[in-house]
N, C-alpha and C positions, 0 to 999 in steps of 0.2 A: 371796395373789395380788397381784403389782405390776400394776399401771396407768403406761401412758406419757403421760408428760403431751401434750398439744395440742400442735400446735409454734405457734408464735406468728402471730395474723394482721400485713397491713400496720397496722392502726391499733394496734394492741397496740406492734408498734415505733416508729413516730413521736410513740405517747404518752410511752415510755421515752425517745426522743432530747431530746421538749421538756424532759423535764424534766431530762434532764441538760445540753442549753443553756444551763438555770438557772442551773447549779450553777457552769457553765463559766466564766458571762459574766461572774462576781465571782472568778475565779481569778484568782491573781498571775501575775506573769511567771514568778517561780521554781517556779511550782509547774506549769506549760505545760512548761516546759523541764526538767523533772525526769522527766515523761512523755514527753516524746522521747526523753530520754536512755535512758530505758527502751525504747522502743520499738527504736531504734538496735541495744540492747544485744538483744533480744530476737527480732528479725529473723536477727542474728549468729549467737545460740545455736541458731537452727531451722534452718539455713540445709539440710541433712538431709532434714530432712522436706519441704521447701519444694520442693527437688530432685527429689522424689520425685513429691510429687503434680505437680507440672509438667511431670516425664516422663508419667505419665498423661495430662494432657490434651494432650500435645502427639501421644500415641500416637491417643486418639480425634480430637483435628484432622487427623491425615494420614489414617485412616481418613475421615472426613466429608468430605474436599475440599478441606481450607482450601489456601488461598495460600500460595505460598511466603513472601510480606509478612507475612500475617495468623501464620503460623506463625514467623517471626521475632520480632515484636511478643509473640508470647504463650510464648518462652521463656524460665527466667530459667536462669541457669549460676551457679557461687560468683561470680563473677567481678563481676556482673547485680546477685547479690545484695549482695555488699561497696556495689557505685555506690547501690544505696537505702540502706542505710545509713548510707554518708557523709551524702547527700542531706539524709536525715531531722537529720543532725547541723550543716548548712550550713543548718537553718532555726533551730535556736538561737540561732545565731549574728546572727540577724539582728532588726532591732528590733521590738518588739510594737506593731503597730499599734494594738491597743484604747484608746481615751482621747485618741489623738494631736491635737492640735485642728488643723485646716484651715484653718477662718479664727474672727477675733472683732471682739466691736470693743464702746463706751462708749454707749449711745445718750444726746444732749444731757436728758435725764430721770434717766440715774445707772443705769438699767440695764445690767447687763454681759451680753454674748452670746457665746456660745463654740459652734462646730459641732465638734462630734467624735464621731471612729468609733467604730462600735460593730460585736459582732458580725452578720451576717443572724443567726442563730437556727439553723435547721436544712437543711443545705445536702446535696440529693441531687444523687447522681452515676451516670449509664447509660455505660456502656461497654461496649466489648468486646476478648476478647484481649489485654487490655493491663494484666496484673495490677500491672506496676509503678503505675498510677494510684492503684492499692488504696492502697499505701504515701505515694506523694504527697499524694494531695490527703487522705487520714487526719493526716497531719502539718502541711500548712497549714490543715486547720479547726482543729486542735487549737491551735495557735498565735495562730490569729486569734480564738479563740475560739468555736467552732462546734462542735454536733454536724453528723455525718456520715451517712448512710443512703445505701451503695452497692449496685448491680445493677449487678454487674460482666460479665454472659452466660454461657450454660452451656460456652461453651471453655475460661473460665478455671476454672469453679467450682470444682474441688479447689484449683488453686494459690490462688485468694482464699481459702477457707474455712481454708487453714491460716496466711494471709497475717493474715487480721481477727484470728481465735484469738491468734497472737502477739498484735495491736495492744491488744487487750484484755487481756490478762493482764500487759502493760507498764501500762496506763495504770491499772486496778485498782491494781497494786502499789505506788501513790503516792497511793490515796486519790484517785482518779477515780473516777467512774459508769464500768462496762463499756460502759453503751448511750452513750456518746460518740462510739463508731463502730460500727455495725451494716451486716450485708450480707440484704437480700433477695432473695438469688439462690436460695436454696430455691424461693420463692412462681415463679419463673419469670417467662413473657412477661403472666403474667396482674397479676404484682407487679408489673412494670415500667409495665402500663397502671394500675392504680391509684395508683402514684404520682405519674403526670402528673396524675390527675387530684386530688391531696391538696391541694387549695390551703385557704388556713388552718393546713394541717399542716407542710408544707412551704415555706421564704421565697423558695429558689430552686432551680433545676433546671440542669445543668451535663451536658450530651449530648458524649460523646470519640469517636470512631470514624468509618465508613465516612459518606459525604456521604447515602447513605440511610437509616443510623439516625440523622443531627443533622438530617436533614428533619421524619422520622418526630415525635420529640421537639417541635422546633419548632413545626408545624404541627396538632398534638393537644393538647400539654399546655396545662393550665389554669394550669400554677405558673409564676410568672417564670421565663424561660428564659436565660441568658448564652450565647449561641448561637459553637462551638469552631465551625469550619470543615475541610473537604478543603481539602487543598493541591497545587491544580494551580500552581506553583511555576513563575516564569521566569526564565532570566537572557540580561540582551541583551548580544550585544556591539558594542560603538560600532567605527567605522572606524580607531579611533586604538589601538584594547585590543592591549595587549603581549602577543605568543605563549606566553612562558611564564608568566604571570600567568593569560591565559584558559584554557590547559591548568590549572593548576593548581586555580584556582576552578571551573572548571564538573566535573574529573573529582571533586575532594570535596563539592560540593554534590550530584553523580548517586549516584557511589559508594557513599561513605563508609556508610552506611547506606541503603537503599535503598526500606526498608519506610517511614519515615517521612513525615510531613508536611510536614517543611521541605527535604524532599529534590527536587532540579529536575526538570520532567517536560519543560519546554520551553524549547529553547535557539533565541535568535532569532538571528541575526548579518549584521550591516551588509554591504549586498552590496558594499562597496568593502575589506570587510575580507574576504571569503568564501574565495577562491581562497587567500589569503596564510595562514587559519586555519581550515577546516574540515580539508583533508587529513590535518591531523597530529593534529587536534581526533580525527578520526574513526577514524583509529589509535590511538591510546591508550586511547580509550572502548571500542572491539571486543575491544582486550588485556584491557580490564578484566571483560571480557564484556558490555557493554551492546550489546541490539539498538536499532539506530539507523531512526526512520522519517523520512521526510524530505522536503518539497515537491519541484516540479521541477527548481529553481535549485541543489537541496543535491545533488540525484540526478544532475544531470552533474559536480558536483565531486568528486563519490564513487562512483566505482560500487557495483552491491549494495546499495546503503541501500535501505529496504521503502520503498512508497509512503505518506506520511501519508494520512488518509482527516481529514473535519472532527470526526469524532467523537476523532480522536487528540487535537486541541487543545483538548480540554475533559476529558480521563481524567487520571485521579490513579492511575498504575499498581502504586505499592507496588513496586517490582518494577526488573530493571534492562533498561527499556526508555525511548529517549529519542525525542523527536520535533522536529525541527529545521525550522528556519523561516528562509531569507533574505529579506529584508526593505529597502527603500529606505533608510529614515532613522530615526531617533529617532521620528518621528512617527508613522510604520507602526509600530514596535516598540510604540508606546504604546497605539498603537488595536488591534493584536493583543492585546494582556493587557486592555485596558479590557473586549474581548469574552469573552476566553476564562478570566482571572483569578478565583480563589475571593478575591481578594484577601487574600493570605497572609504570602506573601513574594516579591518582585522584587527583582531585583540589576543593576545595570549595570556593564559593565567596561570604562573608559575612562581617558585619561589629559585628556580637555578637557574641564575647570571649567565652562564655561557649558551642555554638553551635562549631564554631572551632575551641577547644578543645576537644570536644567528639568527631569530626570526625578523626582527628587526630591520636586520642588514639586507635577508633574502625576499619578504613578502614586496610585492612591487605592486603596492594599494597608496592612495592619495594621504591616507593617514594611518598607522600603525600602530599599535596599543601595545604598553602589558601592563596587566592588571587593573585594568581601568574599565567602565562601559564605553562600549560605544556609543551609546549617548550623549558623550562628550565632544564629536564631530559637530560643532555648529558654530557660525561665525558670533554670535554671541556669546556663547560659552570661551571661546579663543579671545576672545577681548576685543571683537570686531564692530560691537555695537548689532545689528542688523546684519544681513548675509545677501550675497546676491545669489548663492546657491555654491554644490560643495563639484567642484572643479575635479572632475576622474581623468582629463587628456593632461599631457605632457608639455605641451606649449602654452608659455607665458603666466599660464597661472593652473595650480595644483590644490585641492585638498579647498576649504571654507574660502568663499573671496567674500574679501571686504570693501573696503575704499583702495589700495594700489594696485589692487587688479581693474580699477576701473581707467585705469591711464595707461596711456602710452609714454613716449618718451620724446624729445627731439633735442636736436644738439644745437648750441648757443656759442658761436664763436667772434669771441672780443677781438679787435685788432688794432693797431694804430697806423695803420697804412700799409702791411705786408703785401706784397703780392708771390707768386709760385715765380721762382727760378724755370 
């Protein structure tokens, strides 16, 4: 008679993760980058199965209700799949933070002082929907030298479980620990609350998704948190912004992808610029299909635009609906996102230096634009390879993290026998 073994609890796997942290934190560069390459390679060869189970869950997310957003986010296509691939292959390429010194210095005694990175240890990750994170941030721990422990939510769980499966059998294949990346989405919401609560076990805690599961996360857990943000996204347009420049930027910023979080939910525009740029603004976005909601001012220069309500200027809609706002000056524009902003990403589009300069200086968002989309918020885009997600708090890391957000630091001091007076 066979016996099934137990399946594993949470502490069974964070005791497996530390100790493969161990193993990790004394790894070479070659031998990180030997494990991507695998990993790369091995995402490639599933790509099949990967499709597979991701039709599944995307058949039970339209069955549950999900969003049109939400069921975007958690599809992947060969196509999806190639982009993590590369991804995974654009973080070889880039330099191993571990060891790298930040600062030093001689102290007048002959002691030498050097601060350098090192890995956190064991760095968990809660998401939802968003299996490509599975693949990210598995390949910048690996890089930075970290084990990994993801709950990734029960929408994605087939496509993660065939996702991790690959990451493991790449990083085994090179003489890695398997537990270098583990998923406890088995254990469920009940894993998910023990892990906030792992502290000791876990260095840090990294929450991706909906603005009430990075609360939830925030607000409960006992482990360092690196707090990702909703992206109630804006872009103003000053009095001076060129028509086909601001068609341009705000219809790829709405567009272009729509589920995401660098995607614009609120378009401000200079009421001396309104008349000259919303009409055509607002044709082109309805061709694109966006529903357009929109204050008093926007609603006689357009007809049909829905009524914004206050609750629009604070929604993160995933989705292709926009909410417009005309506004007196740079200064309203400013005091609109100081109120309504997750502090994400803000864009201005103007051609006067001294107007975008002050916004610049005064917007207080993790990344700030002029003239650009906000589409451009992503740790790929930034030359990060892969992202672990775009950083809205104020502590230790700000705006796209890549690989130095994944380290800590500690201080290394040389001596030849000093001791303290």
């Amino acid at each position: 008679m066979s016996l099934t073994a137990p399946a594993p609890t949470l502490t069974d796997t964070l005791v497996a993760s530390r100790a493969a942290a161990g193993v990790l934190a004394t790894a070479t560069t070659a031998a990180k980058d030997a494990a991507l390459r695998a990993i790369a390679a091995s995402v490639r060869a599933s790509v099949d199965d990967v499709v597979f189970a991701n039709h599944a869950d995307l058949v039970a997310g339209e069955d549950a209700g999900l969003s049109s957003g939400l069921l975007d986010r958690l599809r992947l296509d060969p196509e999806r799949i190639e982009a993590l691939a590369v991804a995974v292959e654009q973080v070889i390429g880039l330099t191993d933070p571990v060891g790298a010194s930040v600062r030093g210095s001689v102290l007048p005694n002959g002691l030498q002082l050097s601060q350098v990175r090192v890995p956190f240890g064991v760095v968990g990750a809660i998401y939802e929907a968003r299996p490509n994170v599975t693949v990210d941030i598995a390949s910048l721990a690996l890089k930075s030298g970290n084990a990994v422990v993801l709950r990734g939510g029960s929408a994605a769980e087939r496509t993660n479980a065939v996702l991790v499966a690959c990451i493991q059998d790449a990083v085994a294949s090179v003489g890695l620990p398997r537990a270098l990346v583990q998923t406890i989405d088995p254990l469920g919401r009940a894993g998910a609350t023990e892990l906030m609560r792992a502290r000791g076990m876990v260095d840090v805690l990294i929450p991706r998704g909906s603005a009430s599961l990075i609360q939830t996360v925030v607000t409960e857990s006992q482990v360092p948190v690196i707090e990702t943000g909703a992206g109630v996204v804006h872009v103003f347009l000053d009095a001076s912004a060129p028509l086909d420049r601001a068609v341009d930027i705000v219809l790829n910023s709405k567009v272009q992808r729509p589920s995401v979080c660098n995607a614009l939910e609120t378009l401000l525009v200079h009421r001396d610029a309104a008349e000259r740029l919303l009409p055509t603004l607002a044709a082109r976005l309805r061709a694109a299909g966006v529903t357009l909601r929109g204050d008093d001012a926007t609603r006689v220069l357009v007809p049909g635009v829905l009524r914004a309500t206050e609750a629009d200027w604070a929604t993160e809609s995933m989705d292709l609906d926009l909410s417009i706002r005309v506004v007196a000056d740079v200064d309203q524009a400013m005091a609109h996102i100081a109120e309504f902003s997750t502090h994400h990403t803000e864009s201005i589009v103007t051609n006067d230096v001294d107007t975008a300069e002050r916004f610049l200086a005064a917007v207080d968002s993790a990344v700030v634009m002029v003239n650009a989309s906000t589409r451009f918020t992503d740790g790929g885009e930034f030359g990060f390879g892969a992202e672990v997600g775009i950083s809205t708090q104020k502590l230790h890391a700000r705006g796209p993290m890549g690989l130095p957000e994944l380290t800590s630091t500690k201080w290394v001091v040389r001596g030849q026998g000093q001791i303290r007076g």
